[in-house]
C-alpha positions as semicolon CSV with decimal commas, in nm:
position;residue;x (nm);y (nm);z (nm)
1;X;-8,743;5,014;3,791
2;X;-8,557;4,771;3,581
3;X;-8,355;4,962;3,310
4;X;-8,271;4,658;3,116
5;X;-8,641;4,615;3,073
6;X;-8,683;4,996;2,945
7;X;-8,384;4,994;2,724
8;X;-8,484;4,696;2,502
9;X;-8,832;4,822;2,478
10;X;-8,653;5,144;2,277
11;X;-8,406;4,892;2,124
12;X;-8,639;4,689;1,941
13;X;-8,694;4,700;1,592
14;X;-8,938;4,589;1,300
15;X;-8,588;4,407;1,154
16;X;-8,566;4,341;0,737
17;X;-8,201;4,376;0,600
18;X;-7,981;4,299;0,934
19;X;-8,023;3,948;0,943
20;X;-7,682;3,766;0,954
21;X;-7,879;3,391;0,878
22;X;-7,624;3,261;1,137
23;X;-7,800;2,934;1,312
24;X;-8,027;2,991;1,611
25;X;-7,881;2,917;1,973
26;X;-8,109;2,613;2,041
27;X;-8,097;2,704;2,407
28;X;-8,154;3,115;2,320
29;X;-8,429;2,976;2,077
30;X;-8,591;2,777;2,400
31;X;-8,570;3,137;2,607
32;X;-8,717;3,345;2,369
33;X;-9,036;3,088;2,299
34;X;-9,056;3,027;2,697
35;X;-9,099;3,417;2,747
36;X;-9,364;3,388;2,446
37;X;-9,575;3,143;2,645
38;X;-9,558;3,318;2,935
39;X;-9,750;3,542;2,823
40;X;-10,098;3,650;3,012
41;X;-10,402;3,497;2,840
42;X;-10,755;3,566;2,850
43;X;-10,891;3,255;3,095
44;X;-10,584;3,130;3,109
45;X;-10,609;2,947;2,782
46;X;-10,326;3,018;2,614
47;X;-10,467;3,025;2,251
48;X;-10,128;3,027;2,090
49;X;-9,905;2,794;1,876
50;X;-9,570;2,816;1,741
51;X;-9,465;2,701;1,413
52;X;-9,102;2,679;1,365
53;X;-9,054;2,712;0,942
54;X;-8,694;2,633;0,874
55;X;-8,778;2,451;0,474
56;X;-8,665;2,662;0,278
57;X;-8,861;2,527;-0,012
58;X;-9,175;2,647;0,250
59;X;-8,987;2,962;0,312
60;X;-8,940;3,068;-0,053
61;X;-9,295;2,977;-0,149
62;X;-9,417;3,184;0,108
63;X;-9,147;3,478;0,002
64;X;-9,294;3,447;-0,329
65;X;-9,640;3,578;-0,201
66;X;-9,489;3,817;0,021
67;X;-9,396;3,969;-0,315
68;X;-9,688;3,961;-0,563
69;X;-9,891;4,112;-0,185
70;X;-9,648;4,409;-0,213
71;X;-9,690;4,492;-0,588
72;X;-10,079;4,434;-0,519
73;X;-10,004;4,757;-0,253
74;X;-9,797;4,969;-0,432
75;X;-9,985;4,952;-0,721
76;X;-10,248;5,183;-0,533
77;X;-10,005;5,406;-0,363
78;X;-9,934;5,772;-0,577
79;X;-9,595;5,883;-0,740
80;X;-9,478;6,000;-0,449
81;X;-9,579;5,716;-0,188
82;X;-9,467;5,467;-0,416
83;X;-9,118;5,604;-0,436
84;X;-9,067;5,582;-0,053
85;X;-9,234;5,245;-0,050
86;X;-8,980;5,129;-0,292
87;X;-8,729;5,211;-0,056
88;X;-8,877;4,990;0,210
89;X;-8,839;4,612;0,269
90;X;-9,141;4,451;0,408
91;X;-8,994;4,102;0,465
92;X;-8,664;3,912;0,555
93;X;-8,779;3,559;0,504
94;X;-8,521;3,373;0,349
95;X;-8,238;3,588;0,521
96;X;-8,375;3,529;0,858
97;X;-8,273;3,216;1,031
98;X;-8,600;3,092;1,128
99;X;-8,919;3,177;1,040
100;X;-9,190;3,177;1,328
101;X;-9,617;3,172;1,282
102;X;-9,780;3,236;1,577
103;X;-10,096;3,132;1,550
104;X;-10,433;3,212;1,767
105;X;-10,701;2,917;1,815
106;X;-11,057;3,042;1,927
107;X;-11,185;2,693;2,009
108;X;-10,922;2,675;2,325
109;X;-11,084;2,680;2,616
110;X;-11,406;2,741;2,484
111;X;-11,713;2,774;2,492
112;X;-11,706;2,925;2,827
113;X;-11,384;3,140;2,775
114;X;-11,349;3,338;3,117
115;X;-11,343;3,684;3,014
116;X;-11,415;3,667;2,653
117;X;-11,771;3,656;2,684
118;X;-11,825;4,045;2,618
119;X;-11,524;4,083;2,395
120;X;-11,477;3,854;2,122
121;X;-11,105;3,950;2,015
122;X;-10,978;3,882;2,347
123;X;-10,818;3,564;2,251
124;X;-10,638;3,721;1,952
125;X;-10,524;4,064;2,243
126;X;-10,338;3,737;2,439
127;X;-10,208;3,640;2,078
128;X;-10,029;3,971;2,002
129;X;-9,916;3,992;2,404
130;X;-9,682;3,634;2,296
131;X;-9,581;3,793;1,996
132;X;-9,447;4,114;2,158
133;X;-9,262;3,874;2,436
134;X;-9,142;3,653;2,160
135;X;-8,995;4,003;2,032
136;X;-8,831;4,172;2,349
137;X;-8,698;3,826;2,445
138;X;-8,543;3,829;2,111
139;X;-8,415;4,131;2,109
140;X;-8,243;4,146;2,470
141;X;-8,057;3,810;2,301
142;X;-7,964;4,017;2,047
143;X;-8,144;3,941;1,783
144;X;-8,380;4,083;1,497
145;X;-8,754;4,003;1,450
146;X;-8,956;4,091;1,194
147;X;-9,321;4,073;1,158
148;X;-9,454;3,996;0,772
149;X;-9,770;4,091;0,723
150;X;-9,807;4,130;0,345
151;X;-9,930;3,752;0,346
152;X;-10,360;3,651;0,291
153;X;-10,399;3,399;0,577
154;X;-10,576;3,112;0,347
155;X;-10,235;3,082;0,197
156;X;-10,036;3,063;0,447
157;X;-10,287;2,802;0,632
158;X;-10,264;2,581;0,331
159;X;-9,874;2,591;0,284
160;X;-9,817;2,491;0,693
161;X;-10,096;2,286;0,661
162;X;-10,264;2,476;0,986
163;X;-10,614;2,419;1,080
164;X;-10,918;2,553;0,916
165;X;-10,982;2,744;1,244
166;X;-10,707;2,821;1,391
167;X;-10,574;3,228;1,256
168;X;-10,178;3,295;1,152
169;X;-10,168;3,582;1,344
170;X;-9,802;3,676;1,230
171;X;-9,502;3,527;1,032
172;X;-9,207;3,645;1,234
173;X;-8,835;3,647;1,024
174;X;-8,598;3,563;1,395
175;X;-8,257;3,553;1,407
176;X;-7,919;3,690;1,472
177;X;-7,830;4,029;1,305
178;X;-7,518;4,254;1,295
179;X;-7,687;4,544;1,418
180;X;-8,026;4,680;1,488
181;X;-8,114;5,021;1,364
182;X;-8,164;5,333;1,593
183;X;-8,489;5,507;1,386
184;X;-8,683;5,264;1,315
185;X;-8,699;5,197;0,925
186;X;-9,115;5,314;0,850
187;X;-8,947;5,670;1,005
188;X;-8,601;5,688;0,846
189;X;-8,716;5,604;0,498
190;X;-8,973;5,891;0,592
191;X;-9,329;5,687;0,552
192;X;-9,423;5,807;0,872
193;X;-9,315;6,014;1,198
194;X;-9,386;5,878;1,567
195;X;-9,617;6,074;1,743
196;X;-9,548;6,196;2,038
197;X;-9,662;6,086;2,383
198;X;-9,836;6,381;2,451
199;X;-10,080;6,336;2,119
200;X;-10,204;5,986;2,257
201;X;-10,260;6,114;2,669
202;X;-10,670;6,216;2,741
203;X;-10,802;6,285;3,093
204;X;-11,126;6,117;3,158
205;X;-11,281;6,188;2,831
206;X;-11,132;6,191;2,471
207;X;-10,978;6,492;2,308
208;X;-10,902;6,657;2,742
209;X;-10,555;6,679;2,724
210;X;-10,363;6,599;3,054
């Protein structure tokens, strides 16, 4: 067992206010997005891309939509939901040093995708597998990541100028921070508890518990 591995699993964090903005390590920068495409893929066809936004004229544009997408959600949320929401930043993009899309492109590989013939999303499962390397790379360098996802994906194609078929799968805020929270922020600002292990275990068939 590697306890490194273990303890930044339980270190990471969704990060919003901890970002320093201090300049990347170009060499860190190169570790984190080598662990990112190291990632497994389905028939080995590595779907992803990485789009390193540093503008910042790009960066508050897309900030800007970040924001009206939040008011759009709060304005369906109750009294009391909306009052913890209010408490809760979704997005760190212009404090972040770097922003990073990860994007997913189905036509990679294809048409005869090994192993996405029965299961369509397979491509976008790899996607998510380079984002969460991207994120415990980051984090055992000691930084912050964190995923925006208040964002319509026709925007955000049009401001990078990505492909009309290739997906943003994620707009990650990356960086250095000056500290990373122990309870993660969705829990301490009381939105919602984790559940425990024992709630998400079933022997053989759903709903037999261990």
């Amino acid at each position: 067992m590697d306890p490194g591995l273990h303890e930044v699993i339980h270190r990471r964090r969704d990060v919003r206010r901890e970002f320093t903005g201090a300049p990347v390590d170009p060499a860190a920068l190169e570790r984190v997005l080598t662990a990112a495409h190291a990632a497994p893929s389905v028939g080995m066809t590595q779907p992803w891309d990485f789009v390193l936004v540093r503008d910042q004229g790009l960066r508050a544009r897309f900030q800007a939509h970040v924001a009206a997408e939040r008011e759009a959600f709060a304005a369906g949320l109750d009294a009391e939901r909306s009052e913890v929401f209010a408490r809760i930043s979704v997005e760190g993009v212009r404090e972040a040093s770097l922003g990073v899309v990860v994007t997913y492109d189905p036509t990679r590989g294809a048409p005869a995708v090994l192993g996405r013939h029965a299961i369509a999303d397979t491509g976008l499962y790899s996607t998510c597998l380079a984002v969460q390397n991207l994120w415990l790379a980051a984090t055992a360098e000691g930084w912050g990541v964190g995923w925006v996802s208040f964002y319509r994906e026709p925007f955000l194609r049009e401001l990078l100028g990505i492909p009309d078929h290739v997906r943003p799968v994620a707009w990650l805020c990356v960086g250095p921070v000056d500290r990373l929270q122990e309870v993660p922020d969705l829990e301490r600002h009381g939105w919602r508890r984790r559940r425990p292990l024992a709630d998400a275990v079933h022997a053989d068939r759903w709903g037999a518990r261990p």
